[in-house]
C-alpha positions as CSV (number, residue, x, y, z in Angstrom):
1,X,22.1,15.6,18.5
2,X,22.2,17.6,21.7
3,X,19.9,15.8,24.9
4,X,17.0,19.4,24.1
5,X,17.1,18.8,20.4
6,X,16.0,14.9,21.6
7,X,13.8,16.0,24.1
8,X,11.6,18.6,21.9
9,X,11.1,15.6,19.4
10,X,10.1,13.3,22.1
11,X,7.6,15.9,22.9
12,X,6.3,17.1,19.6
13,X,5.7,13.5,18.2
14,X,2.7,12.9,20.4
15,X,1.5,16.6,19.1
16,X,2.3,15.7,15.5
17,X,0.6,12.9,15.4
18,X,-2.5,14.3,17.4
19,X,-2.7,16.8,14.8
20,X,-2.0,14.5,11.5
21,X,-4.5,11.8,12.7
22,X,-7.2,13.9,13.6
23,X,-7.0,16.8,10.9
24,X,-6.3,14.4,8.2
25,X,-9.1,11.4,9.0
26,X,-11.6,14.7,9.5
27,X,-10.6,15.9,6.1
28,X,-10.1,12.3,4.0
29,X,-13.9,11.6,5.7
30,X,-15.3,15.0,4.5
31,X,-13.7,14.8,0.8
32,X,-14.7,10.9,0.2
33,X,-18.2,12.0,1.5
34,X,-17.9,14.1,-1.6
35,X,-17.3,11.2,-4.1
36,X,-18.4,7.9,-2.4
37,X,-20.7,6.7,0.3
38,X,-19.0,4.5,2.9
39,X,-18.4,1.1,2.0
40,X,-18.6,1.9,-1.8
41,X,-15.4,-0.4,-2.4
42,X,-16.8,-3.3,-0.3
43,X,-19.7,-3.3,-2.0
44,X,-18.0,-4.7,-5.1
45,X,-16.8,-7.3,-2.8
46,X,-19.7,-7.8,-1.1
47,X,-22.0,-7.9,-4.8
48,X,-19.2,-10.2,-7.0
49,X,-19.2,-13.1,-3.9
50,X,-23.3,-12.8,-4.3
51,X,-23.3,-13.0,-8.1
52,X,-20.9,-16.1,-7.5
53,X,-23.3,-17.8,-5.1
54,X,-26.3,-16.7,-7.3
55,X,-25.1,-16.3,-10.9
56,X,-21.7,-17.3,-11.3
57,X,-21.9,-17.0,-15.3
58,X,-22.3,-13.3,-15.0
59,X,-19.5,-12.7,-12.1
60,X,-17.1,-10.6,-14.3
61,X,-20.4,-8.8,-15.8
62,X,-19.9,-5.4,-14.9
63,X,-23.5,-3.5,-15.5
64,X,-24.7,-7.0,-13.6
65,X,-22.8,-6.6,-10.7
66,X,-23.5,-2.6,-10.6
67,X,-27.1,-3.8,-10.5
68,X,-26.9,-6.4,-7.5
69,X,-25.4,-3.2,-5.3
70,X,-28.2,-0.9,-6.0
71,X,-25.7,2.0,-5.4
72,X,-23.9,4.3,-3.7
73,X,-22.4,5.7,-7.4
74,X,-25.8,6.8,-9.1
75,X,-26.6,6.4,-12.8
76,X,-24.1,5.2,-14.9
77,X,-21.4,4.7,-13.1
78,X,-20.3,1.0,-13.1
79,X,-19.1,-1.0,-9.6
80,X,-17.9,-4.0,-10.8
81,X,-15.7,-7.1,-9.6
82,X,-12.5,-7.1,-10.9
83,X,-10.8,-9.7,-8.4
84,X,-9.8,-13.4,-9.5
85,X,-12.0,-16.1,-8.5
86,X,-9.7,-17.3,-6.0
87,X,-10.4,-13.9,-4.3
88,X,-14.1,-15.5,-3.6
89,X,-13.3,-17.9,-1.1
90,X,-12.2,-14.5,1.4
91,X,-15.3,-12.6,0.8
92,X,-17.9,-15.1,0.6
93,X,-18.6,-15.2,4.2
94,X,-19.2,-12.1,4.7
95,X,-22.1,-12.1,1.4
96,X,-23.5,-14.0,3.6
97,X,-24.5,-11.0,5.9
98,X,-26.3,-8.6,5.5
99,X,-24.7,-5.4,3.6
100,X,-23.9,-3.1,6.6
101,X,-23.3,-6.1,9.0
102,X,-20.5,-7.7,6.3
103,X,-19.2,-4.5,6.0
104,X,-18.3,-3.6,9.6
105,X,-17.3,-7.0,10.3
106,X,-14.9,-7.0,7.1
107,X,-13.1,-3.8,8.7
108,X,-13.0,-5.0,12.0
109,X,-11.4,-8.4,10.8
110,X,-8.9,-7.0,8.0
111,X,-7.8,-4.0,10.6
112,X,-7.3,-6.2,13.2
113,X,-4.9,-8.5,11.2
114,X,-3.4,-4.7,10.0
115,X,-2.7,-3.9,13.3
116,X,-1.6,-7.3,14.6
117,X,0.8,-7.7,11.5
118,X,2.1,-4.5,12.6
119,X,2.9,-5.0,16.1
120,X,4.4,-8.3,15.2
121,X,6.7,-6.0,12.4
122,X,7.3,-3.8,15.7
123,X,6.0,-0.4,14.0
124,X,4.2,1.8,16.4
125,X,0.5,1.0,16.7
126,X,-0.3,4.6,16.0
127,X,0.2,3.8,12.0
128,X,-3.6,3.5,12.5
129,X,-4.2,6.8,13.3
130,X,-2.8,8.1,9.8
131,X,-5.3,8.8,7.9
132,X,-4.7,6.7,4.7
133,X,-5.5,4.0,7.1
134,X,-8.8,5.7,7.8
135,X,-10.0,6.3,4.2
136,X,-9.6,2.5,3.7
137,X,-12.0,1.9,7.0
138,X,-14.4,4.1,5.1
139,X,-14.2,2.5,1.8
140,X,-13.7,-0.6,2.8
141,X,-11.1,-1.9,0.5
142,X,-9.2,-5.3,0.3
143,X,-5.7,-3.0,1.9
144,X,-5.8,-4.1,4.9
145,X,-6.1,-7.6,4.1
146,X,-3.4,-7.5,1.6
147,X,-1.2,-5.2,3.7
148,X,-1.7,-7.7,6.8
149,X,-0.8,-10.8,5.6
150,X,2.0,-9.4,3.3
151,X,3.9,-7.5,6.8
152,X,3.5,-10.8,8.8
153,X,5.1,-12.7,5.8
154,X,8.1,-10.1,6.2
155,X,8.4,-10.5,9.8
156,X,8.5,-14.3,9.8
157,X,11.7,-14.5,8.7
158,X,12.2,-17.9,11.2
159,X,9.1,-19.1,10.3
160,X,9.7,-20.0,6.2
161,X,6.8,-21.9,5.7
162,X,4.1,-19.7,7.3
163,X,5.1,-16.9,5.8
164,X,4.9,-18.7,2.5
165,X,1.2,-19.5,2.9
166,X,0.9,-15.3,4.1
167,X,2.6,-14.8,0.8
168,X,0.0,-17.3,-0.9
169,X,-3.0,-15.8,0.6
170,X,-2.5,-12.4,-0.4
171,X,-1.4,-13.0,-4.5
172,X,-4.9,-15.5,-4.7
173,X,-6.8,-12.2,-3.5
174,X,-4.5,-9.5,-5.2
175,X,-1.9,-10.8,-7.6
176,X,-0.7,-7.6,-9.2
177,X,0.7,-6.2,-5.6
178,X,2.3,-9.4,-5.2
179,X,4.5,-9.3,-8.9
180,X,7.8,-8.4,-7.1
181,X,7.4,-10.8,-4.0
182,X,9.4,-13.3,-5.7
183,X,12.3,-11.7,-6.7
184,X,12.4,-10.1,-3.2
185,X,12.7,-13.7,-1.8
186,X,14.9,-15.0,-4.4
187,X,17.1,-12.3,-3.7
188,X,17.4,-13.2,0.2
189,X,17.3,-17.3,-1.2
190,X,13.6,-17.8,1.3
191,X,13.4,-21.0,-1.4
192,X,10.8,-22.9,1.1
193,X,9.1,-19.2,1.5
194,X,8.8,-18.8,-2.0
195,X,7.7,-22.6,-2.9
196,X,5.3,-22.6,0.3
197,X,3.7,-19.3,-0.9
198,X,3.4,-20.7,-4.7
199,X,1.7,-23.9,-3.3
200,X,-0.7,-22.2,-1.3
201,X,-1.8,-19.7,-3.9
202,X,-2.1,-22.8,-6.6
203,X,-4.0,-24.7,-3.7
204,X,-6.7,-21.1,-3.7
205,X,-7.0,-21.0,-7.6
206,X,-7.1,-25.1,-7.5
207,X,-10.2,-25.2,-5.2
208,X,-11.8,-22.2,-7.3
209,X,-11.9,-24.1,-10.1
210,X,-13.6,-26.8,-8.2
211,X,-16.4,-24.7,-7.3
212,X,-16.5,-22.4,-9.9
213,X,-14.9,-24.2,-13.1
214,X,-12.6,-22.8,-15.4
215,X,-14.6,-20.3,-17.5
216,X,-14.4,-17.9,-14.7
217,X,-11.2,-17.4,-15.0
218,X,-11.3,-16.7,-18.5
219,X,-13.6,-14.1,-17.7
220,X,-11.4,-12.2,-15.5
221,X,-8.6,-12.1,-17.5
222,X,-10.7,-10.7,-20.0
223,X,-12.4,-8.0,-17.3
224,X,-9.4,-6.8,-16.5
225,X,-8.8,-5.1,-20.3
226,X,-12.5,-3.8,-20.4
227,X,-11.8,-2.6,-16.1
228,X,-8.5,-0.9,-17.8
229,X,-11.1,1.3,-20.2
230,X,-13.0,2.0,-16.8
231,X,-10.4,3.3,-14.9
232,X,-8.8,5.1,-18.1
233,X,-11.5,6.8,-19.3
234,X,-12.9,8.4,-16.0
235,X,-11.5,11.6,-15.2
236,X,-12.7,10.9,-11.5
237,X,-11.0,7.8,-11.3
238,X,-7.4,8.8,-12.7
239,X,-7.6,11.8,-10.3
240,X,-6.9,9.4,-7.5
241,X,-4.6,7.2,-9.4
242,X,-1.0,6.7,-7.9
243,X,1.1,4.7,-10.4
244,X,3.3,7.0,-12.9
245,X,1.5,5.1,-15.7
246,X,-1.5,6.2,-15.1
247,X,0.0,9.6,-14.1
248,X,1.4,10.3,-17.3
249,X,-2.3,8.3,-19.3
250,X,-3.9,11.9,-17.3
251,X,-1.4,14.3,-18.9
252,X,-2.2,12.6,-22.2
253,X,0.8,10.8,-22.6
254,X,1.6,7.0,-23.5
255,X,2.1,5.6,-20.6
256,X,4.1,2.9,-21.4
257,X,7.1,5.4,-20.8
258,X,6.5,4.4,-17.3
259,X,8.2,0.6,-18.3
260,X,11.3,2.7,-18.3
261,X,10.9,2.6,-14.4
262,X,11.0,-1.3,-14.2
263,X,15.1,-2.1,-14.4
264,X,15.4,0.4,-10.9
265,X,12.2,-1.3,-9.5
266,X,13.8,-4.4,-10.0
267,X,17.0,-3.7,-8.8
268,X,16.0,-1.7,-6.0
269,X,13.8,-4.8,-4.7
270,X,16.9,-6.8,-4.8
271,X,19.2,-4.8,-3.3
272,X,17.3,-4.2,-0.7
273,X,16.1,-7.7,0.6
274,X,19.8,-8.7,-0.6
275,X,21.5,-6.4,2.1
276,X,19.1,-7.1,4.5
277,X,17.3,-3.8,4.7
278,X,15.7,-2.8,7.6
279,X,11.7,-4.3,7.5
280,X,10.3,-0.9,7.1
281,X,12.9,-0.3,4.1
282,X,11.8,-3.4,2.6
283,X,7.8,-2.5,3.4
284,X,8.4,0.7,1.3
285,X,10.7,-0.7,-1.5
286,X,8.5,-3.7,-2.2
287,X,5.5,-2.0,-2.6
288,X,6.8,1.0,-4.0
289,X,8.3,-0.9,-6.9
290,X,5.5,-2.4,-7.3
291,X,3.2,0.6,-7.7
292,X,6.1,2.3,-10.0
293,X,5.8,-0.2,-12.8
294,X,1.8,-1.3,-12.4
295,X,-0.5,0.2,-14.7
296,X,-3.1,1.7,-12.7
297,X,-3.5,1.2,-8.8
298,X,-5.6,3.6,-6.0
299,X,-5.1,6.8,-3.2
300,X,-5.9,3.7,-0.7
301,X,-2.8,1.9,-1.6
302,X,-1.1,4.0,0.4
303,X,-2.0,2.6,3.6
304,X,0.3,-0.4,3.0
305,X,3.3,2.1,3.6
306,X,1.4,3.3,7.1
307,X,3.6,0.9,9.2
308,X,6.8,2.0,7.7
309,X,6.2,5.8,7.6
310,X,5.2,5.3,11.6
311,X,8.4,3.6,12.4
312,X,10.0,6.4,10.8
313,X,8.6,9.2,12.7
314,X,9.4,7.0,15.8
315,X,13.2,7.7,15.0
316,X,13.1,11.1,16.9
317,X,17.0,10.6,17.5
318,X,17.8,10.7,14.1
319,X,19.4,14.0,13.1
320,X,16.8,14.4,9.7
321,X,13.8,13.5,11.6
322,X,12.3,16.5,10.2
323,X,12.7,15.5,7.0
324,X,10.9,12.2,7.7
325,X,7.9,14.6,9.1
326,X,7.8,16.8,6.2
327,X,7.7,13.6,4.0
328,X,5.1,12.0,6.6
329,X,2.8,15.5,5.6
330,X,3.7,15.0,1.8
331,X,2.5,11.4,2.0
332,X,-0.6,12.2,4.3
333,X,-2.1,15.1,2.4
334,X,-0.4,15.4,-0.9
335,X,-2.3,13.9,-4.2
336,X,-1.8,10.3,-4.2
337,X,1.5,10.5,-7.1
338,X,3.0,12.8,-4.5
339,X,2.2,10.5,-1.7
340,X,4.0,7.9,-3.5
341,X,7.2,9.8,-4.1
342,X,6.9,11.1,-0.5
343,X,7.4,7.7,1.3
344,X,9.9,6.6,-1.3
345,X,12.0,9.3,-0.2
346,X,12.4,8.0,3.4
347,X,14.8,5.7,3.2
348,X,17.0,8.2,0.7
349,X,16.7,11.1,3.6
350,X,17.9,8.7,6.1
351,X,21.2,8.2,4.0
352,X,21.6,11.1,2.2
353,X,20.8,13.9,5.0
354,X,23.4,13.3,7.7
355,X,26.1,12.4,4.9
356,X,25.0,16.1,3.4
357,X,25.8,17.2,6.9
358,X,29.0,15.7,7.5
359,X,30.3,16.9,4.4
360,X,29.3,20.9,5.2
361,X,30.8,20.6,8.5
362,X,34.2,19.2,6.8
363,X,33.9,22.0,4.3
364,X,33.9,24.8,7.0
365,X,37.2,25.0,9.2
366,X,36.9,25.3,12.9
367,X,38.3,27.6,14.8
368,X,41.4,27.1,17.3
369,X,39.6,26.8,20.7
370,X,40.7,30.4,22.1
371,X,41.8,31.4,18.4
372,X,40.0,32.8,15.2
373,X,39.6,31.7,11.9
374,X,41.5,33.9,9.5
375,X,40.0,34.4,6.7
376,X,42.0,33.0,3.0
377,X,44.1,35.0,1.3
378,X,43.5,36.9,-1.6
């Protein structure tokens, strides 16, 4: 790459990202003022660790759980708590606020640990400028939480036992993001990482039962079929749904087709962490594979690929950085299925672009220096 190639990269980043951060947090603001007040997703957060305080018999009781939030989706339209009960024991403090007060306190804390977890991962601190970031500020989702203590667990690669417990924390709140976390660690043999983080979520759920008792639990598993109907049956809903299962449930197909995806999940996962990948390669794998073979899962999951698609628009030197931009604008405004396939296709332009290169420039002979090329005979 010649030295004004590298220099007009240096200088459009700061431009680029200008432009991405604030066109795209303007227009993810304007279109979720369309469909959601702010704070709609905290407020099922905020409502299920109230109905556990007040009525924990009727915790996984959707229209009851609607009705303790008043709002923001009008009429009809259920809110309810789909998280375990382990979950509780992270929002409970802030149930304990007031509704506005929790909520601004939830996304300071959770972004803060965001941001922290991504410095420590060494990704430029701009990722929070992207605006998937910002749509989970205004909706106040679990993501950052999740996406926090699961980046710290990657970066703590001399630290097995702490990142263990980071491991822990996030599958007692969100289990179905953490499915593939353990083959990831088998395949780079983290054994005390992998026991630690099994402790400490047992430790979560253990403690839950304590409080809470058993029947809870049997509640949520069977919340989470009658939450599939919800998220299956609203048009709404499935327009912001990322997963190729519930991709293919909108075109009216069985989605099951999407299983097919699961051997090149798995196998990706374990190729990567077994080679030793790159963190932000292993950010975008892990979660990627685990979004390719879950059932249903949101636009905001995107954020957790924010650190990784930062780091690569910070590789200005590489020859197909323009590739990673063009894949950094699928991923920031595309729908969310594109926005998946977007930042999965990082790591493959990396590879595949300057090999692509290299083999034109072999394919074309050079010409003698003072000499031309002759052209073949007929």
């Amino acid at each position: 790459m010649t030295a004004g190639r590298f220099q007009f990269h240096k200088c459009a980043l700061p431009a680029l990202l200008v432009a991405l951060g604030v066109s795209g947090i303007s227009t993810a603001i304007l279109l979720a003022l369309r469909f959601q007040s702010p704070g709609a997703d905290f407020s099922c957060l905020w409502a299920g660790a109230v109905a556990a305080r007040l009525h924990p018999e009727k915790l996984y009781d959707f229209a009851f759980v609607t009705g303790l939030q008043g709002w923001p989706a009008g009429p009809g339209a259920l809110r309810p708590f789909i998280y375990p009960p382990s979950a509780l024991l992270a929002f409970m403090p802030f149930s304990l606020l007031p509704y506005w007060t929790g909520y601004g306190l939830w996304v300071a804390a959770t972004g803060a640990l965001f941001l922290l977890a991504g410095l420590k991962a060494r990704t430029p601190w701009w990722f929070v400028v992207l605006p998937t970031v910002a749509f989970v500020a205004y909706c106040g989702q679990v993501t950052f939480l999740i996406g926090g203590l699961c980046l710290a667990a990657l970066s703590l690669r001399g630290r097995p036992v702490l990142a263990g417990i980071a491991f822990g924390l996030a599958a007692a709140i969100k289990p179905q993001l953490l499915i593939l976390v353990p083959v990831a660690l088998a395949a780079e043999a983290r054994w005390r990482t992998l026991a630690a983080a099994g402790a400490t979520c047992a430790t979560l759920c253990a403690v839950s039962v304590m409080i809470w008792g058993l029947q809870p639990w049997f509640a949520w598993l069977n919340a989470l079929i009658r939450f599939q109907h919800v998220i299956f049956e609203s048009p709404s809903l499935m327009k912001t749904a990322v997963t190729p299962y519930a991709v293919l449930r909108s075109w009216r197909l069985d989605g099951r087709w999407a299983m097919l995806l699961a051997p090149a999940a798995l196998s990706a996962v374990w190729l990567a962490f077994r080679r030793g990948a790159a963190l932000p390669d292993r950010v975008i794998v892990l979660f990627g594979a685990t979004l390719a073979v879950s059932q249903y899962a949101m636009n905001y999951e995107l954020a957790l690929f924010a650190p990784a698609v930062a780091a690569y628009l910070a590789r200005t030197e590489d020859r197909p950085w323009l590739g990673y931009v063009a894949a950094a604008l699928l991923y920031t405004f595309g729908p969310a299925p594109v926005g998946l396939v977007a930042v999965l296709a990082l790591p493959a332009i990396r590879v595949v672009a300057p090999r692509l290169s290299l083999s034109r420039r072999m394919a074309i002979p050079e010409a003698a220096e003072g000499g031309t090329v002759k052209p073949a005979e007929q």
